[in-house]
FIKOLZA-1660 file (N, C-alpha, C; in steps of 0.1 Angstrom, whole numbers, plus 5000, padded with zeros to 4 digits):
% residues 216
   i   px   py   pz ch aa at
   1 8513 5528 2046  A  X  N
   1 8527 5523 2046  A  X CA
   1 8528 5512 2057  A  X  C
   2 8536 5500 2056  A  X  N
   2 8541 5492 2061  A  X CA
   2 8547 5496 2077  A  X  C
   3 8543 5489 2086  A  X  N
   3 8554 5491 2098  A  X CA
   3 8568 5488 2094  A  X  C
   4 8575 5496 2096  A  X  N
   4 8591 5489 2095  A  X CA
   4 8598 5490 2105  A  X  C
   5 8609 5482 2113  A  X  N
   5 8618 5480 2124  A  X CA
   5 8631 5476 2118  A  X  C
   6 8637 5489 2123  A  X  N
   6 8654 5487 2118  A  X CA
   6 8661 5487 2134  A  X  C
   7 8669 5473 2138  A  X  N
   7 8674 5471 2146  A  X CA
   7 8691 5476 2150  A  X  C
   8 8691 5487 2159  A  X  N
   8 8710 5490 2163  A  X CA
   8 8712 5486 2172  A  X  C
   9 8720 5481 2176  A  X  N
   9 8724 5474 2188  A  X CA
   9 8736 5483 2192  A  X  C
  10 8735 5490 2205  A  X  N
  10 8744 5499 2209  A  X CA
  10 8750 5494 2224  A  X  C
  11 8760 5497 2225  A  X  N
  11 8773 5490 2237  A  X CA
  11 8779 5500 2245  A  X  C
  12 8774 5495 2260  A  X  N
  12 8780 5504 2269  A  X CA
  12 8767 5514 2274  A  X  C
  13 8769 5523 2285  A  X  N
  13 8753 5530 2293  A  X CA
  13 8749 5541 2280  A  X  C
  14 8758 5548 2274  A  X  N
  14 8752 5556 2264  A  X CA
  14 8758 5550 2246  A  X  C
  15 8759 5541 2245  A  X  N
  15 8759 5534 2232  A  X CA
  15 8774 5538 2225  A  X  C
  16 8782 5541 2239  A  X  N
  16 8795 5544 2230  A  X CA
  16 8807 5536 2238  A  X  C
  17 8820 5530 2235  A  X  N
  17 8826 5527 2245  A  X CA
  17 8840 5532 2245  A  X  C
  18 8850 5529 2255  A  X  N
  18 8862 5538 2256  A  X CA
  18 8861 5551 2261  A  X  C
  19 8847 5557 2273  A  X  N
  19 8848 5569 2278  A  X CA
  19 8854 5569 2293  A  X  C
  20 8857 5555 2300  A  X  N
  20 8860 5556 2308  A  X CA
  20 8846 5552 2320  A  X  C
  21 8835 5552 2315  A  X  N
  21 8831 5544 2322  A  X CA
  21 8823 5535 2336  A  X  C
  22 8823 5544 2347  A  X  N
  22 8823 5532 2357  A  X CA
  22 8812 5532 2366  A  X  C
  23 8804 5536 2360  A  X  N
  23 8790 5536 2369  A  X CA
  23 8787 5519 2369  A  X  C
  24 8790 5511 2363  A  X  N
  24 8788 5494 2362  A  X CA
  24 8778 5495 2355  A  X  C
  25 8776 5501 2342  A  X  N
  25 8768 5497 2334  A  X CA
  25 8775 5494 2322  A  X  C
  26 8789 5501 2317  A  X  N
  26 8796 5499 2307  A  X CA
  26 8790 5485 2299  A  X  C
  27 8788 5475 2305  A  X  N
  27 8792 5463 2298  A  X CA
  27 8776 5459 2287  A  X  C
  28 8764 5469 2294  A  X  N
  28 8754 5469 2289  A  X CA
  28 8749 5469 2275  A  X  C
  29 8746 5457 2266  A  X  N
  29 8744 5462 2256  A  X CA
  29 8727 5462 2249  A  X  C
  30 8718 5469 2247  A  X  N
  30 8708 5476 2241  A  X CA
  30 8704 5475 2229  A  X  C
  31 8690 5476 2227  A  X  N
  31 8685 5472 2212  A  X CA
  31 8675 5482 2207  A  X  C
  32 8678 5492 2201  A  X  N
  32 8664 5505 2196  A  X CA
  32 8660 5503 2185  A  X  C
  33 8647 5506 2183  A  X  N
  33 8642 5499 2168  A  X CA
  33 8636 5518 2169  A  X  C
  34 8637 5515 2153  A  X  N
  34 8634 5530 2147  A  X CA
  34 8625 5525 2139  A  X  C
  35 8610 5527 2140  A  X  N
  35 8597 5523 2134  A  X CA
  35 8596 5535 2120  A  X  C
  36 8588 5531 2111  A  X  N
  36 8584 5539 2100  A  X CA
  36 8571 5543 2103  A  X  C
  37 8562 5547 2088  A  X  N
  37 8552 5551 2098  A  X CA
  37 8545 5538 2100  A  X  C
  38 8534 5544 2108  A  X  N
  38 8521 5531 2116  A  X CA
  38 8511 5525 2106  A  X  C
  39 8507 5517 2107  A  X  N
  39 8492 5516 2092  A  X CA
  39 8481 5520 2101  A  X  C
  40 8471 5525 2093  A  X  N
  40 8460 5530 2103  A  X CA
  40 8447 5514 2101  A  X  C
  41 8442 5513 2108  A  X  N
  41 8435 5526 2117  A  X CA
  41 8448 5527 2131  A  X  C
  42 8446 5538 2133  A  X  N
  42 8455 5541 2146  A  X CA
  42 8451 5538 2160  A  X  C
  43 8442 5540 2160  A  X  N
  43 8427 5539 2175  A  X CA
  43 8428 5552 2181  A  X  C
  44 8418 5548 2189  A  X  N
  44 8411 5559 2199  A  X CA
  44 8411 5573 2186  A  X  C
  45 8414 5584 2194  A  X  N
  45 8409 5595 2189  A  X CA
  45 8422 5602 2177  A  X  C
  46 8429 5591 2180  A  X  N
  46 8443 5593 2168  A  X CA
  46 8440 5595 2154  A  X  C
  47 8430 5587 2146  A  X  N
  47 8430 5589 2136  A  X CA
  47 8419 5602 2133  A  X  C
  48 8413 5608 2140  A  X  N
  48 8407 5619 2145  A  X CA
  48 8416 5632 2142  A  X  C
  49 8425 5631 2145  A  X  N
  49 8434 5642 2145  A  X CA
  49 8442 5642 2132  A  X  C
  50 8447 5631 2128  A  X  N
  50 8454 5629 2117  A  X CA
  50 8444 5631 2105  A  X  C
  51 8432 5631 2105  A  X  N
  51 8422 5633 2098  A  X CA
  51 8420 5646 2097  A  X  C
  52 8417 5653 2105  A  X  N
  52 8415 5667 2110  A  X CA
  52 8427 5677 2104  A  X  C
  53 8437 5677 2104  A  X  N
  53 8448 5680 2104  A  X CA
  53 8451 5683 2086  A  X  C
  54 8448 5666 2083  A  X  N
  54 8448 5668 2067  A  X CA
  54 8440 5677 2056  A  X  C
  55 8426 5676 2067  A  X  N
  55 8416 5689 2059  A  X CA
  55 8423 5701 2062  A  X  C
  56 8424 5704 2077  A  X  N
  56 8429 5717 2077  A  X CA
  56 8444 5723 2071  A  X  C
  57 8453 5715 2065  A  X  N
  57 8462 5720 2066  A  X CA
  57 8468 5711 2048  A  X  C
  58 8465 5718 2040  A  X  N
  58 8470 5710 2027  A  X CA
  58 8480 5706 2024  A  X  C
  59 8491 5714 2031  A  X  N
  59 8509 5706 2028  A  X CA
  59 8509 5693 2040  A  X  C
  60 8499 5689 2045  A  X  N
  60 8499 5675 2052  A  X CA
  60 8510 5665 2047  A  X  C
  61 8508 5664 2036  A  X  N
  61 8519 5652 2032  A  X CA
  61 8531 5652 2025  A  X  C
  62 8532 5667 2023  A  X  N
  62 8547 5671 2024  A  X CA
  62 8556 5677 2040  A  X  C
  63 8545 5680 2049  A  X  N
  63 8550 5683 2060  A  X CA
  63 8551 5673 2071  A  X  C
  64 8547 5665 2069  A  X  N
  64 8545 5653 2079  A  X CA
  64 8554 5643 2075  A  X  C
  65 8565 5635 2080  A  X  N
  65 8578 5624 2078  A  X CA
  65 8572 5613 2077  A  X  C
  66 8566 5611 2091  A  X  N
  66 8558 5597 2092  A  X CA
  66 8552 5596 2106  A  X  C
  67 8542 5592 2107  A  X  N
  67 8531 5591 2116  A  X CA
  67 8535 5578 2126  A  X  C
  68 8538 5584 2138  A  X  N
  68 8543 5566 2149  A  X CA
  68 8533 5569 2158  A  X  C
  69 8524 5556 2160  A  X  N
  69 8514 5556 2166  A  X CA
  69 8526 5541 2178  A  X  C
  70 8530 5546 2187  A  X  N
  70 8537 5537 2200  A  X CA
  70 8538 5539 2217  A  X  C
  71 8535 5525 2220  A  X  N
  71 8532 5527 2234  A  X CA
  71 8519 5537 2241  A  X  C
  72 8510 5537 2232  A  X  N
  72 8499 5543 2231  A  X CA
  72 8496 5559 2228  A  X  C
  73 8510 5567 2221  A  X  N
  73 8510 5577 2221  A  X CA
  73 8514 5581 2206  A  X  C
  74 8510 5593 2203  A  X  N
  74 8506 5598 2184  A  X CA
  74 8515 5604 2185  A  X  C
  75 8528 5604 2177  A  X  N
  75 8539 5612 2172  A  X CA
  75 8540 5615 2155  A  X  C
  76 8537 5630 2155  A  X  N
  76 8540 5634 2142  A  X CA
  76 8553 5637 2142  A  X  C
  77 8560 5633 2129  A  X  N
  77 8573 5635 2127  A  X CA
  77 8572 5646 2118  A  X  C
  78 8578 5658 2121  A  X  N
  78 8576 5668 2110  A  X CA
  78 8587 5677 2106  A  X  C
  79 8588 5680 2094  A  X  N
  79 8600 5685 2086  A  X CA
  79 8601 5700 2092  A  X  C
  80 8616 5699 2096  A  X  N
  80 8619 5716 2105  A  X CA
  80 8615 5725 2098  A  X  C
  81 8613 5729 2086  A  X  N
  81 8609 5741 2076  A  X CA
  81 8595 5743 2079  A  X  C
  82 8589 5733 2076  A  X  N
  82 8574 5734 2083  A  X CA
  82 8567 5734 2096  A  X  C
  83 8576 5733 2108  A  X  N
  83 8574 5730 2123  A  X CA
  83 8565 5743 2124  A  X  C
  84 8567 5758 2124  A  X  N
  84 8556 5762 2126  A  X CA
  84 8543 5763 2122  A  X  C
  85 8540 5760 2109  A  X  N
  85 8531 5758 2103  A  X CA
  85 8522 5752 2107  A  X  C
  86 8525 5738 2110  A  X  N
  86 8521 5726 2119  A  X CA
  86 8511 5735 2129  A  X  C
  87 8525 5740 2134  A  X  N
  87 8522 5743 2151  A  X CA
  87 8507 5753 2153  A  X  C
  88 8510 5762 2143  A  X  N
  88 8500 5773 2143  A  X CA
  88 8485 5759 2139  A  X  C
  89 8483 5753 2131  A  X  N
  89 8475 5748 2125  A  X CA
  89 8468 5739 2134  A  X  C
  90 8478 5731 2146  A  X  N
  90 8472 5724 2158  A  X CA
  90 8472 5734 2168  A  X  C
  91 8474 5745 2166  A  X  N
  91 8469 5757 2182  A  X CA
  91 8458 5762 2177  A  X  C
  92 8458 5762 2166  A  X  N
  92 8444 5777 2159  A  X CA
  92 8432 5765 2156  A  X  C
  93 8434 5754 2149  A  X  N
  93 8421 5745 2144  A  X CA
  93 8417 5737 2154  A  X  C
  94 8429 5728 2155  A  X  N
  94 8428 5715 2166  A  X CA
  94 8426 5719 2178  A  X  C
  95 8427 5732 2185  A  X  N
  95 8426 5734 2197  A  X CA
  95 8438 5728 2206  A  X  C
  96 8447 5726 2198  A  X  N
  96 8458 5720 2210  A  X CA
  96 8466 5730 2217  A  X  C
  97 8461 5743 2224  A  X  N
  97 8463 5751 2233  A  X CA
  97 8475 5750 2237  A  X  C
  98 8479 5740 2243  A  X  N
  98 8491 5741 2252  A  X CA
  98 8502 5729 2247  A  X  C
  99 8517 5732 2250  A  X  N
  99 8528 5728 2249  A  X CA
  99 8535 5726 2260  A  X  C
 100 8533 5714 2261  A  X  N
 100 8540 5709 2275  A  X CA
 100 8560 5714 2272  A  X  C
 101 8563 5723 2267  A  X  N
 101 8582 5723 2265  A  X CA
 101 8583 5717 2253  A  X  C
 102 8599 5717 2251  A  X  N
 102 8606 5704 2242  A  X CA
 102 8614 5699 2247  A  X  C
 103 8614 5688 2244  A  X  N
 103 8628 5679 2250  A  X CA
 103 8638 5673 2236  A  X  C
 104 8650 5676 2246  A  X  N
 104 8658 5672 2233  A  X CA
 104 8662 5658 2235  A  X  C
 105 8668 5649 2227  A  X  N
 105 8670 5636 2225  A  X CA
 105 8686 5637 2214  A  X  C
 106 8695 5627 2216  A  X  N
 106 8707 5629 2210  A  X CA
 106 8708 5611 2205  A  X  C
 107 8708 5614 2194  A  X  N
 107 8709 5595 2188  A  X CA
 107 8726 5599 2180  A  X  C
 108 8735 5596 2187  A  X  N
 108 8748 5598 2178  A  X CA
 108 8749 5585 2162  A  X  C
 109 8744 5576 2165  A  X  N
 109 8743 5567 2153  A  X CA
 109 8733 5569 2139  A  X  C
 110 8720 5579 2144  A  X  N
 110 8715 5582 2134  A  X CA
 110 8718 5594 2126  A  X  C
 111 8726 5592 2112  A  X  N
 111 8736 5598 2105  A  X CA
 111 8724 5609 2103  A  X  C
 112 8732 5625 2104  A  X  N
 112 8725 5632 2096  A  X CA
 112 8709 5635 2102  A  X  C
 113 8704 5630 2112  A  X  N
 113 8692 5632 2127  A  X CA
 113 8700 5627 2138  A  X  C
 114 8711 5632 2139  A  X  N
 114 8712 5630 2157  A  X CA
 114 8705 5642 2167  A  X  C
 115 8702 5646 2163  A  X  N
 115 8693 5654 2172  A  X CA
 115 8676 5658 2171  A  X  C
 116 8675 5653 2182  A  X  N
 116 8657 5657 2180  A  X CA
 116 8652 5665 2191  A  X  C
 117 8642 5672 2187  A  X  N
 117 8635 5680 2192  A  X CA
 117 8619 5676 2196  A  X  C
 118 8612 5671 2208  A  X  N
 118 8599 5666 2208  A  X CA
 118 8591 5671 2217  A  X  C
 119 8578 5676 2215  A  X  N
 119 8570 5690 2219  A  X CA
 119 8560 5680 2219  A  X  C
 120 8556 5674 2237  A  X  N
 120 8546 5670 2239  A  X CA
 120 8531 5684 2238  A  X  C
 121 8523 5676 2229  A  X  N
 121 8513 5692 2229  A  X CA
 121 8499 5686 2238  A  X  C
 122 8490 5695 2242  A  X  N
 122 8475 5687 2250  A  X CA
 122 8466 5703 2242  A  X  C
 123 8456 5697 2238  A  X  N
 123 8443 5698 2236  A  X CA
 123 8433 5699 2252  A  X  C
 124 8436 5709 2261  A  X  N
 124 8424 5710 2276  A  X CA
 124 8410 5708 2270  A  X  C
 125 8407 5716 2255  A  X  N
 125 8394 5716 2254  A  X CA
 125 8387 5700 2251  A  X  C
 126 8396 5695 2243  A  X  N
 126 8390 5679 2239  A  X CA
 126 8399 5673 2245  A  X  C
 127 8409 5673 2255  A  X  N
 127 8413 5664 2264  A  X CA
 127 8424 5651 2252  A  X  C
 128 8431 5658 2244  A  X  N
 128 8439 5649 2237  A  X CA
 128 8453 5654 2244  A  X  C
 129 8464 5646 2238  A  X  N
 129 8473 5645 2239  A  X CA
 129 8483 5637 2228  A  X  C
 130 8490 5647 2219  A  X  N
 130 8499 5641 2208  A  X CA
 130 8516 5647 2214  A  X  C
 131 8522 5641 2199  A  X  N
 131 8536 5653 2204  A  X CA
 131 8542 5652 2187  A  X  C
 132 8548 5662 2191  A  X  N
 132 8557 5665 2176  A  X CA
 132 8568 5664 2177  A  X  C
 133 8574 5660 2165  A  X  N
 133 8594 5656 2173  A  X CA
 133 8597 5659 2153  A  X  C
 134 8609 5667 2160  A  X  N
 134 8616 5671 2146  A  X CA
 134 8631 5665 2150  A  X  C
 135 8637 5665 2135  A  X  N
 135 8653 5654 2135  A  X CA
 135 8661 5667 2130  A  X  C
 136 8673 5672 2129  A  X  N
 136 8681 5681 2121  A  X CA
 136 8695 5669 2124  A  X  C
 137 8704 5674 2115  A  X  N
 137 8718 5673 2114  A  X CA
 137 8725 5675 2124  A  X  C
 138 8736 5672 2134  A  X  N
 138 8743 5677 2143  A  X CA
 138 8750 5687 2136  A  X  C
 139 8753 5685 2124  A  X  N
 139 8766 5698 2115  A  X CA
 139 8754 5710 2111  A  X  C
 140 8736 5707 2115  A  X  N
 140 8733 5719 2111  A  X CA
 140 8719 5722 2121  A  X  C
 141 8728 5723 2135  A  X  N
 141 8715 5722 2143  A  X CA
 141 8703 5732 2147  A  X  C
 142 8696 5733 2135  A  X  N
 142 8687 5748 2135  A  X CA
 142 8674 5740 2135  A  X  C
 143 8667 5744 2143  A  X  N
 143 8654 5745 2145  A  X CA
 143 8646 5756 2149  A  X  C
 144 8635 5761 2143  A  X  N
 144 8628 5770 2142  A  X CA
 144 8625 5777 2157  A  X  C
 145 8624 5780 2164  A  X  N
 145 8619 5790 2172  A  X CA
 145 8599 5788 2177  A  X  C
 146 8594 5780 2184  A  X  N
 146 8581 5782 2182  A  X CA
 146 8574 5793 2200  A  X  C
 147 8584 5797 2205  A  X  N
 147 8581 5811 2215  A  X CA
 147 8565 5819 2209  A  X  C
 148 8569 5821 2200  A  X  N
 148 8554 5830 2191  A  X CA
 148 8546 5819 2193  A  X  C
 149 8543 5809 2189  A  X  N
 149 8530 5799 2191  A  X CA
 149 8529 5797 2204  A  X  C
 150 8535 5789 2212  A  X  N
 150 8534 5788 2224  A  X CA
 150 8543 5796 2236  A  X  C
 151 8543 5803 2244  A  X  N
 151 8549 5812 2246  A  X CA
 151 8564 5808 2258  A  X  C
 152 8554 5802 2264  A  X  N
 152 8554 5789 2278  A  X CA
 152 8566 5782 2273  A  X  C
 153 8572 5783 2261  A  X  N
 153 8583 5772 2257  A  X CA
 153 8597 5782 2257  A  X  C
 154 8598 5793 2261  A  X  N
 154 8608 5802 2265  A  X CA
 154 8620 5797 2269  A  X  C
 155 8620 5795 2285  A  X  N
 155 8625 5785 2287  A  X CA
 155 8633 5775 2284  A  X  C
 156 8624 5767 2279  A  X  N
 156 8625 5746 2274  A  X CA
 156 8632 5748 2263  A  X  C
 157 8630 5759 2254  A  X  N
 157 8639 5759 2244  A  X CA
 157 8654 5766 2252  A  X  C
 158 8657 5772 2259  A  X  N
 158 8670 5776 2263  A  X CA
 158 8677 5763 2270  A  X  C
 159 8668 5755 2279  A  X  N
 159 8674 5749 2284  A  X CA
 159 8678 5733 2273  A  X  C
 160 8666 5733 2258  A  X  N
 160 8674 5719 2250  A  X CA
 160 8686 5727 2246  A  X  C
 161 8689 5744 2242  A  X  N
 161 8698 5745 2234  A  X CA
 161 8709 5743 2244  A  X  C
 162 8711 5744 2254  A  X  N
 162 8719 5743 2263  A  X CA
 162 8726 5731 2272  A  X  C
 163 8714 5721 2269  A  X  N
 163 8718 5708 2270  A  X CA
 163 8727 5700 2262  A  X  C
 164 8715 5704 2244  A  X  N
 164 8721 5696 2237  A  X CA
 164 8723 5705 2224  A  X  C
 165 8727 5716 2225  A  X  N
 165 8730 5725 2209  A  X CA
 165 8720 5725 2203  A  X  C
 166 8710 5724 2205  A  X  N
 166 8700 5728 2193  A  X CA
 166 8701 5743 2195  A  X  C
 167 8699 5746 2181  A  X  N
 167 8695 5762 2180  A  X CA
 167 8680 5766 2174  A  X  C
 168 8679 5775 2187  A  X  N
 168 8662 5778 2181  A  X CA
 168 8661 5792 2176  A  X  C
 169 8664 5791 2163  A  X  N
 169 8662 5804 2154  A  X CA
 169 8649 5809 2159  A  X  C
 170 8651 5823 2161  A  X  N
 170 8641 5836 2160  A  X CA
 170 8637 5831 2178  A  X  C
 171 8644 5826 2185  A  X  N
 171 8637 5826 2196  A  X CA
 171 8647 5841 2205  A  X  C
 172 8636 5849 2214  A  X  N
 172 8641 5863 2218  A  X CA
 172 8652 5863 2226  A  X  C
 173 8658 5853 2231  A  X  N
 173 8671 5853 2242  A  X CA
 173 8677 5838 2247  A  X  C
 174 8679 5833 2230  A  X  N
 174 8686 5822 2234  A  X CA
 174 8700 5820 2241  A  X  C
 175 8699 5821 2253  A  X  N
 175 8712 5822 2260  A  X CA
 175 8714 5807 2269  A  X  C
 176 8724 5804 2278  A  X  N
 176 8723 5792 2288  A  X CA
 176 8713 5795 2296  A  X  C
 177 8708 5785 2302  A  X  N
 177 8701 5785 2318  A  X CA
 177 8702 5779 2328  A  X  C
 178 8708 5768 2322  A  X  N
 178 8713 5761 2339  A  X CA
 178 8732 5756 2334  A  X  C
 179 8737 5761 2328  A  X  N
 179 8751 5761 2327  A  X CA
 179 8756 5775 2325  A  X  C
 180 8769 5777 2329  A  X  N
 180 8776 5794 2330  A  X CA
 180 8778 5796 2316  A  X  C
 181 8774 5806 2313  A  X  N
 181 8774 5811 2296  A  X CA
 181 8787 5807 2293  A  X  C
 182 8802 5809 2301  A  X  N
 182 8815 5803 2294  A  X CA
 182 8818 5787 2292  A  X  C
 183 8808 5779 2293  A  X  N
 183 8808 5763 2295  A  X CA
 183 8807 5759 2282  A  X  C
 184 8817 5749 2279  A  X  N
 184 8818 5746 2267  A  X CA
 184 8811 5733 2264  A  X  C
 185 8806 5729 2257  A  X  N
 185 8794 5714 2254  A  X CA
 185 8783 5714 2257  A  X  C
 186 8779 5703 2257  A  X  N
 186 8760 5706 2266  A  X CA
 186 8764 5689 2264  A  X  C
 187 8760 5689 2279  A  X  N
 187 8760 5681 2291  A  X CA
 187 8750 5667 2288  A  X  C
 188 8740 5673 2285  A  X  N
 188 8734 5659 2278  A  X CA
 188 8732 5653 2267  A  X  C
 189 8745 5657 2261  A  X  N
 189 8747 5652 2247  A  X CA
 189 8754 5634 2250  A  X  C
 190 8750 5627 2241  A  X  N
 190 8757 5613 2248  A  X CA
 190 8769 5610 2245  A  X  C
 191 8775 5621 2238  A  X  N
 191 8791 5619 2233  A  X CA
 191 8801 5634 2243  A  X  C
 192 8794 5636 2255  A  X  N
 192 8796 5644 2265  A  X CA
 192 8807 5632 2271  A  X  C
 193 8819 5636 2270  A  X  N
 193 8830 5631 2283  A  X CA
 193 8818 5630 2300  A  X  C
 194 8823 5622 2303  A  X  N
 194 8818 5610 2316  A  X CA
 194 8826 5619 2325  A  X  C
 195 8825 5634 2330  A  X  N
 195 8839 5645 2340  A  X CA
 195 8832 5648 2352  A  X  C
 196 8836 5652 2357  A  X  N
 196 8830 5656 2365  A  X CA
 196 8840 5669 2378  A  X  C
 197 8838 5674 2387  A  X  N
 197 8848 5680 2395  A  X CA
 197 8846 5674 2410  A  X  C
 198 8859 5671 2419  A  X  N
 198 8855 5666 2432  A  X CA
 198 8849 5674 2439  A  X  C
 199 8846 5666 2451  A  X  N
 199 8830 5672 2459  A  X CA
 199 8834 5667 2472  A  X  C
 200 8836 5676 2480  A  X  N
 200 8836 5676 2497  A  X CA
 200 8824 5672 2503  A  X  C
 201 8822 5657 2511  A  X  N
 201 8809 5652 2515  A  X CA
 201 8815 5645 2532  A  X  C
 202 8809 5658 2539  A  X  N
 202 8813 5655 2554  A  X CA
 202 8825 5651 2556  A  X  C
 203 8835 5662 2549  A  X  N
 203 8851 5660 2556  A  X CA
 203 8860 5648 2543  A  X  C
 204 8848 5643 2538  A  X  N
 204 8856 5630 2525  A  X CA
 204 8858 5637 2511  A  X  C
 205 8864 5632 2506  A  X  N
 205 8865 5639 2490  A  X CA
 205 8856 5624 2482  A  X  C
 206 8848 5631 2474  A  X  N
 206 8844 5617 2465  A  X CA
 206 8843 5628 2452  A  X  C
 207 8859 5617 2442  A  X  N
 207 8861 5624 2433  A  X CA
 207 8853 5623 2419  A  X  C
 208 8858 5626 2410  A  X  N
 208 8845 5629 2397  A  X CA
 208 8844 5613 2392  A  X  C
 209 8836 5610 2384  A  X  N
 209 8834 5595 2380  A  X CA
 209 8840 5590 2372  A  X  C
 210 8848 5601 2361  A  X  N
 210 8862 5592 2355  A  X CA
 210 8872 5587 2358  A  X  C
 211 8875 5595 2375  A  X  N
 211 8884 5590 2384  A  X CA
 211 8877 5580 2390  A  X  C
 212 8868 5573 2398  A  X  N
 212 8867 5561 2401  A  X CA
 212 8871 5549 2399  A  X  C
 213 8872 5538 2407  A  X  N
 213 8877 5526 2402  A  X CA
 213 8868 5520 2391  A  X  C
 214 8868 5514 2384  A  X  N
 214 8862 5504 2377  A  X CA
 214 8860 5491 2384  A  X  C
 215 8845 5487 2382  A  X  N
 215 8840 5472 2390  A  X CA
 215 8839 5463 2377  A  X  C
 216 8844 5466 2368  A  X  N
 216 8846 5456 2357  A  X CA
 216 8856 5443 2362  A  X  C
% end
């Protein structure tokens, strides 16, 4: 398949405007290109894995979205129904041992994937390095649970669902971690109100950043 680049052009520090604002970036406007997949050959040891992958694992091209080979790193895009599948098949075949976490990502413009999920993975024995990134719905933010595969992601999954709402079905204690269980939103979502609470700094009050002046 063709490279493809579909250009959004997004307004303001997180692509929205009218939040109030005043860090002096408001006025900023941004250009993300959302690639399809890559044409191969991919280089280095990329098409190695993507090769590898397809022998071992036969639903390859129903489970895989699109292959982005960018900025020198291999991203399989993979369909949340199949994420553990994948997962088990690059821990058990591929030797990709370890899961650096997930990180969550929040695209409010992309209808129907604003939310992603992306699990840098490493290979210690052959010294690779890929990652996996799944898209769901904001109205249906369920992603699979991969604790059982990698264990080490305990954690990283409490703190994306906590950031940014993902839910990670079947994981053992998806609860907050770094916000009070009664806190309403997750904080690094980019359609999170700009709030904040005032803060005593040697005798001064420096109040939250929606109160600030604007340098516009």
């Amino acid at each position: 398949m063709s490279k493809e680049k579909d250009l959004d052009l997004g307004h303001g520090m997180f692509g929205t405007s009218g939040t109030g604002d005043t860090s002096g970036f408001g006025g900023l406007v941004r250009t993300t290109a959302t690639y399809g997949s890559s044409e191969r050959p991919y280089g280095g040891y990329f098409d190695e894995v993507a090769d590898d992958l397809e022998r071992a694992y036969p639903d390859f091209a129903d489970a895989i979205e699109r292959v982005v080979v960018d900025r020198g790193e291999l991203t399989l895009h993979v369909k949340r129904e199949k994420l553990v599948e994948v997962a088990l098949i690059l821990r058990d075949k591929l030797l990709f041992e370890m899961c650096l976490g997930v990180n969550g990502v929040h695209y409010p413009a992309e209808t129907d994937r604003e939310l992603h999920a992306v699990y840098p993975l490493l290979s210690m024995t052959n010294n690779r390095r890929i990652r996996l990134e799944v898209s769901v719905p904001d109205s249906d933010p369920h992603i699979p649970s991969l604790v059982e595969v990698w264990a080490g992601n305990n954690w990283n999954e409490r703190e994306t669902f906590d950031m940014f709402g993902i839910i990670f079905d079947g994981h053992p204690g998806l609860t907050r971690i770094l916000m009070p269980d009664d806190w309403r939103g997750h904080p690094q979502r980019k359609d999170y109100p700009l709030g904040g609470i005032p803060v005593e700094y040697k005798g001064a009050t420096v109040p939250p950043p929606n109160e600030r002046r604007s340098y516009r």
